[in-house]
N, C-alpha and C positions, 0 to 999 in steps of 0.2 A: 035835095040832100044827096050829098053823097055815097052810094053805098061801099065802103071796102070789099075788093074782092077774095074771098074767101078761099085760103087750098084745101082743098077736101081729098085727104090720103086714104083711100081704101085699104084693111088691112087684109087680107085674105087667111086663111086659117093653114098651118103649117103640120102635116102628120109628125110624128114621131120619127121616124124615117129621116123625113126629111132633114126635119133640125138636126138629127146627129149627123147625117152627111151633112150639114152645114158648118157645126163646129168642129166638127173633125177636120176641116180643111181650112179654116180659120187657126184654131189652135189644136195644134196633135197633143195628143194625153204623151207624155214627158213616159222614158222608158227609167223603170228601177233601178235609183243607183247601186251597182256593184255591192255596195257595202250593205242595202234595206237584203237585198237577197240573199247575202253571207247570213246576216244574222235571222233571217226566218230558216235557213236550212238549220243553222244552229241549234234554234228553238224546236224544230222538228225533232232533230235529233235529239237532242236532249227529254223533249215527252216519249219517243219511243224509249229512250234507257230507263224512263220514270215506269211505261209500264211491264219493259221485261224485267225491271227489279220487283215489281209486288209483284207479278205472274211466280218469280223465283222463292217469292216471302211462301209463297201458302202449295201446300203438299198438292192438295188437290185442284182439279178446275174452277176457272173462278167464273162468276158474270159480267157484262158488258159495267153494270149499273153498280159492281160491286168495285172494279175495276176503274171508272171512274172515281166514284166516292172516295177512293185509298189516293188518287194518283191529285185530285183537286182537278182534273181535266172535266170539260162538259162531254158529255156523252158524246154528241155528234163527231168530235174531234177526236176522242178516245178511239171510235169506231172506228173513223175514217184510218187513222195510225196502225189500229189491230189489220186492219184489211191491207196495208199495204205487207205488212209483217207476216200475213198468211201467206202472200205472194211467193216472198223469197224464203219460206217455209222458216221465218224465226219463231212462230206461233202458229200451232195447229189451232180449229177450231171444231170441236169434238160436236157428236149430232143434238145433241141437247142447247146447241148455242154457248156452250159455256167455250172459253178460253184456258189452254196451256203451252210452255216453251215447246218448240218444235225441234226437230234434229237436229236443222240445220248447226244450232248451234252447240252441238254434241259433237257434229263433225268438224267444226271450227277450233273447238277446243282441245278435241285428241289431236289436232293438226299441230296446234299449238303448242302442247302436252310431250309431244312427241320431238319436237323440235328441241324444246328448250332441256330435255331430257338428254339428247344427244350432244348439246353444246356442254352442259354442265359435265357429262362424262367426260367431252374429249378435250376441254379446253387441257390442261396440266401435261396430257399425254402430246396434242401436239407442240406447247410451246419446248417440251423436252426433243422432240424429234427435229425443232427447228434448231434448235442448238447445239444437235449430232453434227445435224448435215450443213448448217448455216444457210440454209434456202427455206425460201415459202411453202407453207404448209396451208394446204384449205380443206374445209370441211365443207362439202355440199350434199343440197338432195335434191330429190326430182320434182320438178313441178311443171305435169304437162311432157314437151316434147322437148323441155329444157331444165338444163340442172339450175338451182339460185344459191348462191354462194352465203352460209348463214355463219362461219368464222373465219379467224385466216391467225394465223404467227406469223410474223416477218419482219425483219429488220434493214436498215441502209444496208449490212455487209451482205444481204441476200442477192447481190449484184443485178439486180433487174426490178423495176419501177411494175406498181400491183397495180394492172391496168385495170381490172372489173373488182371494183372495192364490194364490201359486203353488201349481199342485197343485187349485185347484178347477178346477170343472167348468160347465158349459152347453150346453145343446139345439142343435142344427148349423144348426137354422132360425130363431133367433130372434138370433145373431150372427154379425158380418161376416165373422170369419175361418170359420164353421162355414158361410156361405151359399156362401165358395171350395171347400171340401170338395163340396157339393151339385153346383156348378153344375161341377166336374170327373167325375161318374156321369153313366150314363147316364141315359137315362127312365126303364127299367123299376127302375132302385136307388134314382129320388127317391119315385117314386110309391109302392115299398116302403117308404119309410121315411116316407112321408105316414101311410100306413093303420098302418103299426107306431106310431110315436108320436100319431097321431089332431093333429099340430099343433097341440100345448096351447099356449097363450097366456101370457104373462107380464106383459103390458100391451094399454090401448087400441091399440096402436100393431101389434103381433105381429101374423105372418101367421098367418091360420089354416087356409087353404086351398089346395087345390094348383096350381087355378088363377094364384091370386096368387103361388104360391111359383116354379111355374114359369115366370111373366114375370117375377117379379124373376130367378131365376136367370139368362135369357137376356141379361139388361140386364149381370150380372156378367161373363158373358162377352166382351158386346160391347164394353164400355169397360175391362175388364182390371184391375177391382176392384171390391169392394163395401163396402156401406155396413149399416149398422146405425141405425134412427130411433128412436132411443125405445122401441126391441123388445124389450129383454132389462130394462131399467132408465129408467122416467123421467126426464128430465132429463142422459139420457146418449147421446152419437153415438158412431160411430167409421167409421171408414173401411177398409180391408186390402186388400194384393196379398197375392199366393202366392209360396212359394219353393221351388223345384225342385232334386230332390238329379243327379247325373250321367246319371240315367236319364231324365230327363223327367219326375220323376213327382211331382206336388204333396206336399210333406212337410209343412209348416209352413203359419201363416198370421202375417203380421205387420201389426197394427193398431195404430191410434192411438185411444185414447179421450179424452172431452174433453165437458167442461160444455156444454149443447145448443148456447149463445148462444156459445162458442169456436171449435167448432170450424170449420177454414178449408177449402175446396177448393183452398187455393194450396197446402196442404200436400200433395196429392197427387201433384204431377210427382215431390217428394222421397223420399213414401214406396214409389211404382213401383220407383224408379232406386233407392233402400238395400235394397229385399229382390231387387231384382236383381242388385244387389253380394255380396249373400249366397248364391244363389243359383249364382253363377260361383263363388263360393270353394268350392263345394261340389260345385264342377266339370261346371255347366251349359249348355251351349251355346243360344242363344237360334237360331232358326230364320232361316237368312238373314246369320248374322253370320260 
């Protein structure tokens, strides 16, 4: 009789190890679509707002467990959220373990506070100065080694297109309302901020030195405004006073910009006296008054 021959396939035992280098290189694990990762930042975020709203509900320090419980979050994930929140100081974590809001978001707020204090003041005052003079008016403030631009008035007859719409930004040395920012530091914070931005240039016109930077800034002081020549943009002037929040303290900068061959020095008694009007609404005392 026949016997059929038999294949007799040895299987040998495969580590852990190994198999995943095996299927890893058979099939790769597929990367996350754009969209699953949108929406779990999402959901992140949205349980961090879940628990700095109950941190905000209750006066005093709360618990991890209590903290949960209010928010429907499991603990682990609660934790994990509060720890990233300690990080960037939105929530302190007092020595008891318990949880409350942190500064950070005290500092965000006057930020904010402060901001939106000075737009509600100045908006009426500057869309009247843009109507004196028929050129662009902006309100800016500092941020860093750069002014950001938070209104602006201007229309078609202000004969020049607003190249840095609300929201952009500029170097404190190459514009008029960033040379009020300067020329309010002392020495040892311009000359820091000479050597930190090395005073890059934007035109022929740009200072580049701290020499030059520091007598222009003394000229800002002594006449109680500044100018801007052709330093930030060709073919563009501006002029700016400062406006002061109740404490004395430079907040804002409000400037006029305007076609080289426009702009007026007669407009400057105007633009002193309108950011001094804003300046009092924001409950300023002018020294001597």
């Amino acid at each position: 009789m026949n016997v059929a021959a038999r294949q007799i396939v040895v299987v040998q035992p495969i580590s852990s190890l190994n198999m995943l280098r095996q299927v890893s290189s058979v099939a790769p694990v597929p990367a996350q679509p754009p969209s699953e990762t949108m929406d779990m930042a999402i959901q992140v975020l949205g349980r961090a707002t879940q628990l700095l709203d109950a941190l905000a509900a209750q006066p005093d320090p709360v618990a991890l467990k209590d903290l949960a419980k209010t928010t429907g979050l499991h603990t682990s994930t609660a934790h994990r959220i509060l720890s990233d929140l300690v990080i960037g100081r939105y929530v302190d974590r007092v020595d008891n373990g318990l949880y409350q809001l942190g500064m950070r978001l005290l500092e965000l707020g006057s930020l904010v506070k402060g901001r939106l204090n000075v737009r509600e003041a100045a908006h009426e005052a500057m869309h009247a100065l843009h109507r004196l003079t028929g050129q662009t008016v902006n309100l800016s403030v500092q941020q860093g080694d750069e002014i950001i631009y938070i209104d602006r008035a201007w229309s078609e007859r202000s004969g020049m297109q607003v190249v840095r719409a609300i929201g952009g930004r500029a170097p404190l040395h190459l514009t008029s309302n960033g040379k009020l920012f300067l020329s309010a530091a002392d020495v040892r914070q311009v000359r820091t901020y000479a050597t930190r931005t090395g005073l890059a240039a934007s035109t022929a016109n740009s200072i580049t030195t701290l020499e030059k930077l520091e007598q222009e800034l003394l000229l800002v002081r002594q006449l109680g405004y500044a100018r801007d020549n052709e330093e930030l943009e060709l073919g563009v002037r501006c002029i700016a006073a400062g406006i002061y929040d109740d404490t004395g303290k430079l907040v804002a900068g409000l400037s006029i910009s305007a076609p080289s061959g426009r702009l007026q020095d007669a407009w400057i008694p105007q633009l002193v006296a309108t950011a001094g009007s804003i300046s009092e609404a924001l409950g300023y005392e002018a020294s001597g008054a």
